[in-house]
N, C-alpha and C positions, 0 to 999 in steps of 0.2 A: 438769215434774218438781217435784216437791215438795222442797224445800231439810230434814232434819233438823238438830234443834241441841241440845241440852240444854236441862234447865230453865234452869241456869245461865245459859246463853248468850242465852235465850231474856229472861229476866230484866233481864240486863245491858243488854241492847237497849232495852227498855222503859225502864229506868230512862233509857237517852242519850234517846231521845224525849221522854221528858216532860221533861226535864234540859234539853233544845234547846228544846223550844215557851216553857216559861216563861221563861223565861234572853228569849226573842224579843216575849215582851207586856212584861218588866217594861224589858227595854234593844232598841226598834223597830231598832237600827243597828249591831247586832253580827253578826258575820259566819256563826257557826255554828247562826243560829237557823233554826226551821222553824215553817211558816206551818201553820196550822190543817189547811188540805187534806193537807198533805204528810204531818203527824205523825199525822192519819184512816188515811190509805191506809198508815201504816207499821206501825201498829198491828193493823190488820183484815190486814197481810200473818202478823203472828204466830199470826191466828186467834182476834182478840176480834170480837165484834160490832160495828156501828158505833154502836150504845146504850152497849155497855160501855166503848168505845175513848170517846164522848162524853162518858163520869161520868170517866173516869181524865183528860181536860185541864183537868176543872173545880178552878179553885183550892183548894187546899189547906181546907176548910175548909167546903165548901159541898158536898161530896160525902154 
């Protein structure tokens, strides 16, 4: 079954994701981080590609 959500909702999500993965490279020991595989497969659950989900965890700056 396909989950719908709003852009918003959908948005929001994304922002916690990438919010989680870097929060988890720049502090290795904090509890709500996510590991590279995890924030992949949360991403491509939104419906990005795993190309586009892969430029959206590249640090700030290198995209």
């Amino acid at each position: 079954m396909i989950e719908k959500r709003s852009a918003e909702e959908s948005l929001a999500e994304l922002e916690d994701i990438l919010r989680r993965y870097h929060l988890g490279v720049a502090v290795p020991g904090t509890g709500e981080k996510l590991t590279r595989e995890q924030a992949l497969a949360r991403i491509r659950k939104l419906g990005f590609t795993t190309g586009e989900a892969l430029r959206l965890l590249r640090p700030k700056g290198q995209n």
